[in-house]
N, C-alpha and C positions, 0 to 999 in steps of 0.2 A: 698247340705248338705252331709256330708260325714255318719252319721248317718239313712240317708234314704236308705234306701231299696233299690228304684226304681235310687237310683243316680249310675252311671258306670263312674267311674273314666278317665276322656281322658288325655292328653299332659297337657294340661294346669294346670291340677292339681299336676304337678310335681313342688317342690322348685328350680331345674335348669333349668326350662322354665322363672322364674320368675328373673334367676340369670341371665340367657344368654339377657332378656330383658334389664337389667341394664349394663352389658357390652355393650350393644348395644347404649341403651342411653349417656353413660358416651364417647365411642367413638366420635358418633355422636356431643355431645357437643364439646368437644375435638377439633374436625374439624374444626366445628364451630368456636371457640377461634382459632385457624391456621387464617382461612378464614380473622378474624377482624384485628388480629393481623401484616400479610400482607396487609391488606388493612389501616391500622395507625387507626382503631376503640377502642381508647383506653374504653371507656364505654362497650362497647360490650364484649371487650376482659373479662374485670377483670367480669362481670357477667359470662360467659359462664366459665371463671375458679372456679367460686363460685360454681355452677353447677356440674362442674365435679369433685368436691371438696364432695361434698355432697354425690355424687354417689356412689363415692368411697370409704367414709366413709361407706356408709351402704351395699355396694358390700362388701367388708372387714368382716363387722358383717357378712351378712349371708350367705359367703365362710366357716368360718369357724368353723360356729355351726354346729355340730353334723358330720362332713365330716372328723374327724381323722384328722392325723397327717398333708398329702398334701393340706389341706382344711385349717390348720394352715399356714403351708408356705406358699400357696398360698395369702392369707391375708394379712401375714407379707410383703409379695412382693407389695400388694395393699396398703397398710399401707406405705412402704418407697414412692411407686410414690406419693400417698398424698404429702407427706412432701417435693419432690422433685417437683411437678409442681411449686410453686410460684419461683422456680428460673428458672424454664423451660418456662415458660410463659416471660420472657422478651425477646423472642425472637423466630422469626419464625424455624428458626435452631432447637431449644430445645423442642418447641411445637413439631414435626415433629418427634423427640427424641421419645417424650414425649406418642406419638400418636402410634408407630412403637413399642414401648415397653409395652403399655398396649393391643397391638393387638396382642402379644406374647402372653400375660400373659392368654387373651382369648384364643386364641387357646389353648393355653396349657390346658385348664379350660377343654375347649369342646374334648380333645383328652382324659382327665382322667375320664370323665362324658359316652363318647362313648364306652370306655371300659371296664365300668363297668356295664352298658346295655347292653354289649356283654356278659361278665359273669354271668349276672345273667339270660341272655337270652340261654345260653346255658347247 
């Protein structure tokens, strides 16, 4: 409880512990959908895009509450790959696209997050 006394806040109680989980997840499914989609698992595929569908809707929300202007664009970038997987998803090419450009967007997440823990660390 953040109200107790005796609580000392760790890692975990940071909101970009919580955010870099959901990149993580959202990847992971990703791959996942790669993996079916190569293999002709059309079930498999269209759930794990459902998946990464979700993720990213709510990775989006909570990039860009309260994170300023880059925490908006950042979003807005999550926000277009939403609307661009279902065409990325017919195909292992695009998935791959698809997978290569949300591994950007993370990195990018975690280079603007590290240098802000630097400045406030210094």
């Amino acid at each position: 409880m953040l109200d107790d006394p005796g609580h000392e806040p760790d890692e975990l109680d940071h909101p970009n512990v919580h955010i870099a989980a959901l990149f993580d997840g959202a990847l992971q499914f990703a791959r996942e959908a790669l993996a079916a989609s190569e293999a002709g698992r059309t079930v498999d595929l269209e759930r794990r895009v459902g998946w990464v569908n979700a993720v990213l809707v709510d990775l989006a929300q909570r990039v860009s509450w309260g994170t300023g202007t880059i925490g908006r664009q950042i979003s807005a970038i999550l926000a277009y790959l939403s609307q661009r997987l279902d065409s990325d998803a017919k195909s292992p090419e695009g998935l791959r696209r698809f997978v290569a450009d949300l591994n950007t967007v993370y990195g990018l997440w975690s280079m603007i997050c590290g240098r802000a823990a630097a400045s406030r660390a210094a």
